[in-house]
Every structure is written in structure tokens, then in C-alpha cells.
NUVOTI-971433 format. One line per 3 residues: number of its first residue (from 0); their letters; for each residue x, y, z of N, C-alpha, C. Coordinates in steps of 0.1 Angstrom, whole numbers, plus 5000, padded with zeros to 4 digits. Each point is the difference from the previous one (the first is absolute). Example, Ala and Ser with C-alpha at 12.3 -4.5 7.8 and 13.67 -1.06 7.14 Angstrom:
<nodes>
0> as> 5132/4943/5078/4991/5012/5000/5009/5012/5000  4996/5011/4993/5009/5011/5000/4992/5011/5008
</nodes>
This chain:
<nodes>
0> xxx> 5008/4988/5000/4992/5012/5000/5009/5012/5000  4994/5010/4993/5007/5014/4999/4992/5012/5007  5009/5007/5013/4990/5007/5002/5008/5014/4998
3> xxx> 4993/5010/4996/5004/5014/4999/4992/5007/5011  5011/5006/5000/5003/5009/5016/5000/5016/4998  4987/5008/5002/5000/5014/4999/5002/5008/4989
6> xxx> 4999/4990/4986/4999/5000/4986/5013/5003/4997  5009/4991/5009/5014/5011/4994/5014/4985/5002  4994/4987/5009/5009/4993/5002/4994/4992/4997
9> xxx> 5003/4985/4994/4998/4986/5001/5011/4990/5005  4991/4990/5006/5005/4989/5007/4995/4991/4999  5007/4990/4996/4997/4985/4995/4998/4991/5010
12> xxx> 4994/4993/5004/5001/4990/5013/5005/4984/4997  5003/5002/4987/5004/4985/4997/5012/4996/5002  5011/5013/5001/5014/5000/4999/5005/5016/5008
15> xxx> 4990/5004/5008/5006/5009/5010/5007/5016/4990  4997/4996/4988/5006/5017/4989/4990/5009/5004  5003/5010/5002/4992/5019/5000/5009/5010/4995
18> xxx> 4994/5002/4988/5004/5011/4990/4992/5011/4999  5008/5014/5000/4992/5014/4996/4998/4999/4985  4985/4998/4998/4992/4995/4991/5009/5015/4985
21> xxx> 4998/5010/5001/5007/5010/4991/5017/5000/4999  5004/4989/5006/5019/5001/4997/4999/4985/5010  5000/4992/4992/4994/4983/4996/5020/4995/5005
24> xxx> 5009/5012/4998/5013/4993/5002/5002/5001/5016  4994/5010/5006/5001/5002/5018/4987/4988/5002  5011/4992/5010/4990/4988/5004/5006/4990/5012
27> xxx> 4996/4998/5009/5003/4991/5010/4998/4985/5000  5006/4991/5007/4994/4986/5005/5002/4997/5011  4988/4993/5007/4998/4999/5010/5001/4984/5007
30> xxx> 5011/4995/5009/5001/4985/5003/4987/4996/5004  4997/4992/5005/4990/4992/5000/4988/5006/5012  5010/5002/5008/4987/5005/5014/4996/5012/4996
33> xxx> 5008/5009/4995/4993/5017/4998/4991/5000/4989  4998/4985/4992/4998/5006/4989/4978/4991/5005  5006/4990/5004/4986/4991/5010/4993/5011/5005
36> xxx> 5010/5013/5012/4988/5008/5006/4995/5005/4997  5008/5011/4990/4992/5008/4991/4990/4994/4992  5004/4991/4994/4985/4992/4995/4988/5003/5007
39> xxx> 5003/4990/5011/4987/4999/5012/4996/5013/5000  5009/5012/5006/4992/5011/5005/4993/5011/4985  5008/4998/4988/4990/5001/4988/4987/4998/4998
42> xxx> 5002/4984/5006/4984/4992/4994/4990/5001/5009  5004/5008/5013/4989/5001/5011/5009/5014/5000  4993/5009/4985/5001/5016/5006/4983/5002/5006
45> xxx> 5002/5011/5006/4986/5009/5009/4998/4991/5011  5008/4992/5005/5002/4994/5011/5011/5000/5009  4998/5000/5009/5008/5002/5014/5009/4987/5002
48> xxx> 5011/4996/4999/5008/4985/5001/5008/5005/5012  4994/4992/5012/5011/4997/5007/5010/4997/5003  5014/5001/5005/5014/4997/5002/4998/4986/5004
51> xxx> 4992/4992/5010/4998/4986/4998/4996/4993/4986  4987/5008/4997/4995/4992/4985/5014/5000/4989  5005/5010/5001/5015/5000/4989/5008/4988/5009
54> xxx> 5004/4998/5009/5012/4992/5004/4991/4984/4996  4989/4996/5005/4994/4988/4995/5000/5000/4984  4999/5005/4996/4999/4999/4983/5009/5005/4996
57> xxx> 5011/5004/5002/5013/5003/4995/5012/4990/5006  4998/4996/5009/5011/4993/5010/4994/4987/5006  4990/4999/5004/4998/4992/5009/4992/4981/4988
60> xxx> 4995/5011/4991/4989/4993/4991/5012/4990/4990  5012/5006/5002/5008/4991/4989/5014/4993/5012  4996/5002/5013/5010/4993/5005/5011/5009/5005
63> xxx> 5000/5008/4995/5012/5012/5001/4997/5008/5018  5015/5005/5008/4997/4999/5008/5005/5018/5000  4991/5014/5002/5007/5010/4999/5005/5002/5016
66> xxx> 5006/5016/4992/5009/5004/5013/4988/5012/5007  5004/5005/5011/4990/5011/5004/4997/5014/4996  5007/5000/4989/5000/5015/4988/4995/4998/4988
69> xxx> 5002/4985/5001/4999/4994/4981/4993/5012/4994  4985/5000/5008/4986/5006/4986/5008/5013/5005  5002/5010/5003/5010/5007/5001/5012/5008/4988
72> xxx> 5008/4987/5001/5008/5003/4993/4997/4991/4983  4988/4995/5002/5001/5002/4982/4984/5010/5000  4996/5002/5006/4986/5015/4991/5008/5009/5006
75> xxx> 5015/5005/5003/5009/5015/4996/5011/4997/4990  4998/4985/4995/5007/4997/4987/4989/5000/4984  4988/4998/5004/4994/5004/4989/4997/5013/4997
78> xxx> 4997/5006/5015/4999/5017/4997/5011/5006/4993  5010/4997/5005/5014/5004/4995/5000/5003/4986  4998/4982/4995/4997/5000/4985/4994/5004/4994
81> xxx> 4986/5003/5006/4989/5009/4992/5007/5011/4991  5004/5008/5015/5012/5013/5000/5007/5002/4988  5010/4992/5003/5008/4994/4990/4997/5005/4982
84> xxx> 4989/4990/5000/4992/5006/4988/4992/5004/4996  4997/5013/5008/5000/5014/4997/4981/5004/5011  5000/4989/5002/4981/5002/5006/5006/5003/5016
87> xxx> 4998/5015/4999/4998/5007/5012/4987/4998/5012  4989/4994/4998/4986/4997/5003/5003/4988/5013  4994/5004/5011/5004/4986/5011/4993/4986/4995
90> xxx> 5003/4997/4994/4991/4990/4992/4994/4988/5013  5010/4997/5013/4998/4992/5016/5001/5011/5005  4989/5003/5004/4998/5006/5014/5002/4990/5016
93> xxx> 5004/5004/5009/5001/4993/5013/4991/5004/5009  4992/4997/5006/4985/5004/5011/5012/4994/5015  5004/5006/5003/5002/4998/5018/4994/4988/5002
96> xxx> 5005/4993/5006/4995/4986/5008/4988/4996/4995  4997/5000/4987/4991/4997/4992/5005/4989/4989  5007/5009/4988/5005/4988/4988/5004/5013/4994
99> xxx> 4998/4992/4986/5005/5007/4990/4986/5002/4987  5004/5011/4992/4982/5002/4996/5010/5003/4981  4992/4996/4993/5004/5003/4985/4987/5004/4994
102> xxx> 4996/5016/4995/4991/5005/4998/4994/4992/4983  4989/4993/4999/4997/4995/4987/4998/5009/4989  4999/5014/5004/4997/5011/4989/5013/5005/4988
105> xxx> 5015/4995/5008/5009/4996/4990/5007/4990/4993  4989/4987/5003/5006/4988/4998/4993/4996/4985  5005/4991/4992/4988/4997/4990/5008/4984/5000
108> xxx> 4997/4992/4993/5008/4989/4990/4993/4988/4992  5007/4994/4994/4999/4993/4991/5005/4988/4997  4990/4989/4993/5008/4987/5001/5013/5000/4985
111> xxx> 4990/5004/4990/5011/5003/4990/5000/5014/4993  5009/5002/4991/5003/5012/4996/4988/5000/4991  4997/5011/5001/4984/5006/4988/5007/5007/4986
114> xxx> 4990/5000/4993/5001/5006/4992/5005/5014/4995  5010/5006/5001/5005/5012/4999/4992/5013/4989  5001/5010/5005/4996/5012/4992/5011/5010/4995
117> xxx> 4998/5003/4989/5010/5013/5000/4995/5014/5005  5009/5008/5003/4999/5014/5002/5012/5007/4996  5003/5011/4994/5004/5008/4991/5003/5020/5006
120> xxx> 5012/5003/4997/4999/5011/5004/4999/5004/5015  5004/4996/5007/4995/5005/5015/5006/5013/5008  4990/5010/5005/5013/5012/5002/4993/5001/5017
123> xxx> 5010/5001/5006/4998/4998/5017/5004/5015/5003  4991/5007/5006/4999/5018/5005/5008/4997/5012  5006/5009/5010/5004/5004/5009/4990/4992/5012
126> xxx> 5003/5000/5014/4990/4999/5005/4995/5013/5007  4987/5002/5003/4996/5013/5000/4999/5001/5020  4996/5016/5003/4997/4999/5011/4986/5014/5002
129> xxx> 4990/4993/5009/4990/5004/5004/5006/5004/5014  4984/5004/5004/4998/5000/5017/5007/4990/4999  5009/4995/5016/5002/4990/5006/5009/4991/4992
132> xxx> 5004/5001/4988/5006/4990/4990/5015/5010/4994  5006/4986/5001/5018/5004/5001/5003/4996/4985  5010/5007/4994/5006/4998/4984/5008/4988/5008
135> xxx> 5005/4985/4988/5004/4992/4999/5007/4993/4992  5013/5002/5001/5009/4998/4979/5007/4989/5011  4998/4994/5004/5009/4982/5002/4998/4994/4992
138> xxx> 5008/4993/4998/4998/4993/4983/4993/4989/5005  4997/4992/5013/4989/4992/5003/4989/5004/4999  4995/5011/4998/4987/5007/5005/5001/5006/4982
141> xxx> 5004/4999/4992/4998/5004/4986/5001/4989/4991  5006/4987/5006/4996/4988/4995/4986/4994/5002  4996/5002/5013/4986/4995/5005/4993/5008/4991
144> xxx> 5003/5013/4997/4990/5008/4992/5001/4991/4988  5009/5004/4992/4998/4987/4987/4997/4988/4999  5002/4995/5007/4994/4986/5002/4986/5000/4995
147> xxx> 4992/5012/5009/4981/5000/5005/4997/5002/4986  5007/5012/4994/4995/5006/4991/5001/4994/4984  5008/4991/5002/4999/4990/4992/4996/4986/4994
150> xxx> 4992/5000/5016/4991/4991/5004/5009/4986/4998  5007/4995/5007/5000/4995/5008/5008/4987/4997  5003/4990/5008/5013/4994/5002/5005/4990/4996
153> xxx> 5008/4994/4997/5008/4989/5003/5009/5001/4988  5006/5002/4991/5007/5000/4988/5006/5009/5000  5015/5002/4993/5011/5010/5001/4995/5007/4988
156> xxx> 5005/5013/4997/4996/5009/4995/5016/5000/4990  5000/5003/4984/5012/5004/4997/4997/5017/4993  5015/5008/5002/4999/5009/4992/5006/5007/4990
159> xxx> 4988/5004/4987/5005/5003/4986/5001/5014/4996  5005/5002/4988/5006/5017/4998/4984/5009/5002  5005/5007/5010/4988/5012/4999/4984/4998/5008
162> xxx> 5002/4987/5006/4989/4994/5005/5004/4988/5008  4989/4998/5013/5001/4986/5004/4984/4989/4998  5006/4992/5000/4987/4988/4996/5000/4991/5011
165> xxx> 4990/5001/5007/5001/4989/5010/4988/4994/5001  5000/4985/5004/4995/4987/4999/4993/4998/5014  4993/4998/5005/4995/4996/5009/4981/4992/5003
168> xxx> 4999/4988/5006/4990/4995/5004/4987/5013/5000  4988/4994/4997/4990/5004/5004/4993/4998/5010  5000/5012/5007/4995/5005/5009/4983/5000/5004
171> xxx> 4990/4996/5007/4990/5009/4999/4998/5012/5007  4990/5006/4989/4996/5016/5004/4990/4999/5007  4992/5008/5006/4983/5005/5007/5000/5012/4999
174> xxx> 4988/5002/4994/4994/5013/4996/5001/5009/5010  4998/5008/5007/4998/5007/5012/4990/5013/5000  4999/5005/4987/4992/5011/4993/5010/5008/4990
177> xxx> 4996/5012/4998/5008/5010/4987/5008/5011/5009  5011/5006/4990/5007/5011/5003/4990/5011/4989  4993/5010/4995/4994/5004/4991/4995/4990/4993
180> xxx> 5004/5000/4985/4995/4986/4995/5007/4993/4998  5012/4997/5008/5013/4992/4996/4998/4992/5014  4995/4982/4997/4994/4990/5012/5013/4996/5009
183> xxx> 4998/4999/5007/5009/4994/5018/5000/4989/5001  5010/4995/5001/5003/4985/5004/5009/4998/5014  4998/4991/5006/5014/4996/5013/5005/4990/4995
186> xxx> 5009/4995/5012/5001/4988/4997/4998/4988/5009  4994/5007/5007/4993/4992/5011/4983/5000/5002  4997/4986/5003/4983/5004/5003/4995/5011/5010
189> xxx> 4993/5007/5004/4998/5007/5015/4987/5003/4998  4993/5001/5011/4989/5001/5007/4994/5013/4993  4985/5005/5001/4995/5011/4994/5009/5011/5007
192> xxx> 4999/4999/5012/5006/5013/5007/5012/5002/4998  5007/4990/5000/5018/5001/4998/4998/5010/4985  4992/4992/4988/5002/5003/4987/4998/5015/4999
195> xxx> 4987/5005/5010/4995/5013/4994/5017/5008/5009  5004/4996/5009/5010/5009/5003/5012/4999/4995  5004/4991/4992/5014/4996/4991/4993/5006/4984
198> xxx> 4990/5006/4996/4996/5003/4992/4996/5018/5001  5004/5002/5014/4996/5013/5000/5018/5003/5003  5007/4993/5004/5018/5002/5004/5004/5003/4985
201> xxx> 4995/4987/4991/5005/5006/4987/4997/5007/4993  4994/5003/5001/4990/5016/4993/5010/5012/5001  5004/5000/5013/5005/5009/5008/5015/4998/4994
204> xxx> 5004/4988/5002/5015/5006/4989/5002/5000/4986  4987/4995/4994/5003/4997/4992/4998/5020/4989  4987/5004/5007/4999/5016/5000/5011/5007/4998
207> xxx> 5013/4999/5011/5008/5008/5005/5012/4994/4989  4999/4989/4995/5015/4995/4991/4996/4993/4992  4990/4991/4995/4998/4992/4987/4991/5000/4995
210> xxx> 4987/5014/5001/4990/4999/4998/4993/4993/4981  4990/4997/5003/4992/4990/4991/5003/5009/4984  5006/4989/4993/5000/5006/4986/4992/4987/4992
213> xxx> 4994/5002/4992/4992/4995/4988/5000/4988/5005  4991/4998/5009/4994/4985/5006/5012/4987/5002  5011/5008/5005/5009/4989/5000/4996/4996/5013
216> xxx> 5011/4990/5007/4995/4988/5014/5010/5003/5009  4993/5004/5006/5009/5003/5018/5002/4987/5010  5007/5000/5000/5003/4985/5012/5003/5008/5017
219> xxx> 4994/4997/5007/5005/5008/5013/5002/4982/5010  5011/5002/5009/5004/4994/5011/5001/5007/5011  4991/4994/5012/5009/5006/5014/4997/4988/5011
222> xxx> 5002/5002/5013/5000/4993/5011/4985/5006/5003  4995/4989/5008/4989/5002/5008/5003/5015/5013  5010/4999/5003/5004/5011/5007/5004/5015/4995
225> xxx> 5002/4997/4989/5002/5013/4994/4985/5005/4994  4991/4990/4996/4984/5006/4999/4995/5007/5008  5003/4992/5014/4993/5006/5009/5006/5011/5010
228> xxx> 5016/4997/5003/5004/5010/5005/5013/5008/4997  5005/5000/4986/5008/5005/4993/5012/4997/5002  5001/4990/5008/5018/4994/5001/5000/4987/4993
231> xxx> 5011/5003/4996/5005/4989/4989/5001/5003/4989  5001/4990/4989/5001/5004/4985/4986/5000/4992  5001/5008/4985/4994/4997/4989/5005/5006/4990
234> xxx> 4995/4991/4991/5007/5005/4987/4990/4997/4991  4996/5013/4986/4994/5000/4989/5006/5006/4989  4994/4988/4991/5008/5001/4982/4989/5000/4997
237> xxx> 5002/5010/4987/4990/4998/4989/5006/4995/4988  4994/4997/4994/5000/4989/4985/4996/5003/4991  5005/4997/4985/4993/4998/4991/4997/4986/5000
240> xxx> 4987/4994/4996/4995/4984/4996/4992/4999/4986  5009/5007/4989/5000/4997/4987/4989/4989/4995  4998/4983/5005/4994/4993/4994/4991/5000/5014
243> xxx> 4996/5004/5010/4984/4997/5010/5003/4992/5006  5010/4992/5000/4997/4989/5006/5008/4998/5015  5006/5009/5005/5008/5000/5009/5011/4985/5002
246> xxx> 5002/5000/4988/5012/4994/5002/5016/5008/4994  4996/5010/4994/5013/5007/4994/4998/5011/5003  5009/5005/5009/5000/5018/5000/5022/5003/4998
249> xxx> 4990/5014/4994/5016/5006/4992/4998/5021/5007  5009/5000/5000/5003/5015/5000/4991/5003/5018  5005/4992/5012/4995/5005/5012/5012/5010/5004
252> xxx> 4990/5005/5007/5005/5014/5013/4998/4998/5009  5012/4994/5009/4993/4998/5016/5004/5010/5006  4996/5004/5012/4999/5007/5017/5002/4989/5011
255> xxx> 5014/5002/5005/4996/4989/5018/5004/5006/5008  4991/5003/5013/4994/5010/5010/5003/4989/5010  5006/5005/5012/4999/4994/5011/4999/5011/5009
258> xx> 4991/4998/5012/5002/5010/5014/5001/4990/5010  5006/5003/5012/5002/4994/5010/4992/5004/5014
</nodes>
């Protein structure tokens, strides 16, 4: 299984590899135990795993006998790695004498590779700053932006004179409503109320830096936290989608906004 991590990393759980999905040559491997937990705590994201439930099914379930830091010192060897390549995002959170929590809103994956789409032309804006929201040129935080905006993952990108062409899986979209007459998509499902308020967030940047031209398609992303209370990230591109079908966009403009 392949899971992509915050649309910007994948990790394979057959052989322990995680590569930054946009520079496919930055890539890690992970021996056997780091590569088991992370699994586990992947496949039970939006859940709470206890430091017992990881030692029994990491250690105990194969016979293996850990030390008293083990889970420890390998989830600050995958964070590390996340780091590493280039995903700034705490992807393992720690809860105090609780567990460990991996939020499902950046996880996705797959049994096999899908079908790829092209996209064409991509031009990534600065990141902008509102109320409360800080400019952002890390080149982790401007790859995350390309990544979204060109919807999305698993295949290396190569580049040609005067342009880049990149390859990547299909993604699904959800409607969410319109920017003017140019329609809204996420890339997550979310509730009426989430929608109307991640549809009124994009409006709002999209107004201020990519406003609606000739019914092209705005993609917006954020955190449930950033809908509701303005910390965290989002990011919106707009598109051209030439053939309707939302499988090929060319010539996007993205914005990624983060406040804290």
C-alpha cells in the first residue's frame, strides 16, 4: 500500500521507501520496525493509539522484545524523516499520557498506482499575507503548493525548455459552490457548514489575488482549523480545464496562506 502524506510525501509500506513526491530523488528507507509503526499509525489515522497498543503490535505481536524508549526513538526517527523531506506539518502528534494521534485529513492511499493525468504550464504566486497570515517562500511550503495545484500525487515530474509537464494520479474533486461563475472544488468531502465556510475563506482570497476569469476552476484546501478558526494553512489555485472533465488543468495560479 502507498500512502501519501499532506499531498506532498509518499510512503510505501511494502519496503519501508518515503519519497518527496515533487523530487522523487530525496527519499528515505526505513528498517523493519519504523517502517511496521508508521504503517499501523497511518491505517488507524483519526484515532488515538496508545504507547501499549504500538508496543503489542509493533514488538510484542512478532516476538520482539523493546527497550523502554523504543516507540520513542523510532516516531522522532520518522518525524525526523518527514523533515528531512521537506514536510514541515507535524504529521504524529503526541497527547501527554495519552498516545499518539495522526490526523486523517492528510492522509489518503492506494493499493495500486491509478491512472495518471497531465497538467501543463503551472505558475505558483508568492504566498500572500492577510489579517493574521504570514508570507512563506520555504521551498517545502512552495512545493506543497505545487503539488495541490496540480492536483496531485505519486509520479515524478520531468522538466522541458520553457515549461514544466507533470504527471500525476487522479485525485477526486467535490463541488463546494462557485467563485463568481468560475465553480469550487476541495479536495476533501466536508459537511454543509464546513463547506459554506471554506467557500466563503476562498472567495476571500481568491477576491484579493486570483479572482475568477472566464469560468475557469478554483481548487481551494484548508484544515478544519483554519475554517473555523484561522490557524493553519490554505491554499487556492485556479485553473484552466480546457476539456470539462477535470482531469487536465494547465496554466494554474496558486496562493498558500498560512496564519498561526
Amino acid at each position: 500500500m502507498v500512502f501519501t502524506i499532506f499531498n506532498m510525501i509518499a510512503f510505501r509500506s511494502a519496503d519501508g521507501a518515503m519519497w518527496n513526491i515533487a523530487q522523487p530523488d530525496r527519499r528515505v528507507s526505513f528498517t523493519t520496525i519504523p517502517a511496521r509503526l508508521f504503517t499501523y499509525l497511518l491505517e488507524n489515522a483519526d484515532k488515538m493509539v496508545s504507547r501499549e497498543e504500538l508496543l503489542n503490535n509493533i514488538w510484542n505481536k512478532y516476538g520482539l522484545e523493546p527497550s523502554s524508549n523504543s516507540v520513542n526513538q523510532y516516531i522522532s526517527l520518522i518525524r525526523k524523516s518527514l523533515s528531512e523531506l521537506g514536510c514541515e506539518e507535524e504529521i504524529i502528534k503526541t497527547i501527554p499520557r495519552v498516545g499518539f494521534y495522526i490526523s486523517r485529513e492528510w492522509i489518503s492511499y492506494q493499493q495500486e498506482t491509478p491512472q495518471s493525468v497531465e497538467t501543463t504550464s503551472t505558475k505558483v504566486q508568492p504566498a500572500i499575507k492577510q489579517s493574521r497570515l504570514h508570507r512563506g517562500y520555504k521551498p517545502a511550503l512552495l512545493a506543497i503548493g505545487l503539488i495541490i495545484s496540480t492536483l496531485l500525487v505519486l509520479q515524478p515530474f520531468r522538466a522541458a525548455t520553457g515549461h514544466l509537464d507533470y504527471r500525476f494520479p487522479k485525485s477526486t474533486l467535490y463541488k463546494i459552490g462557485n467563485i463568481a461563475t468560475c465553480p469550487l472544488y476541495t479536495l476533501s468531502a466536508s459537511s454543509p457548514d464546513v463547506a459554506a465556510r471554506k467557500e466563503k475563506l476562498a472567495a476571500e482570497l481568491a477576491a484579493a489575488h486570483v479572482p475568477c476569469v472566464n469560468n475557469e476552476v478554483f481548487i481551494f484546501h484548508s484544515g478544519e482549523h483554519y475554517a473555523y478558526q484561522q490557524s493553519g494553512r490554505a491554499f487556492i489555485t485556479r485553473c484552466t480545464n480546457s476539456d470539462h472533465t477535470l482531469s487536465h488543468f494547465s496554466d494554474c495560479k496558486a496562493v498558500y496562506a498560512f496564519a498561526k
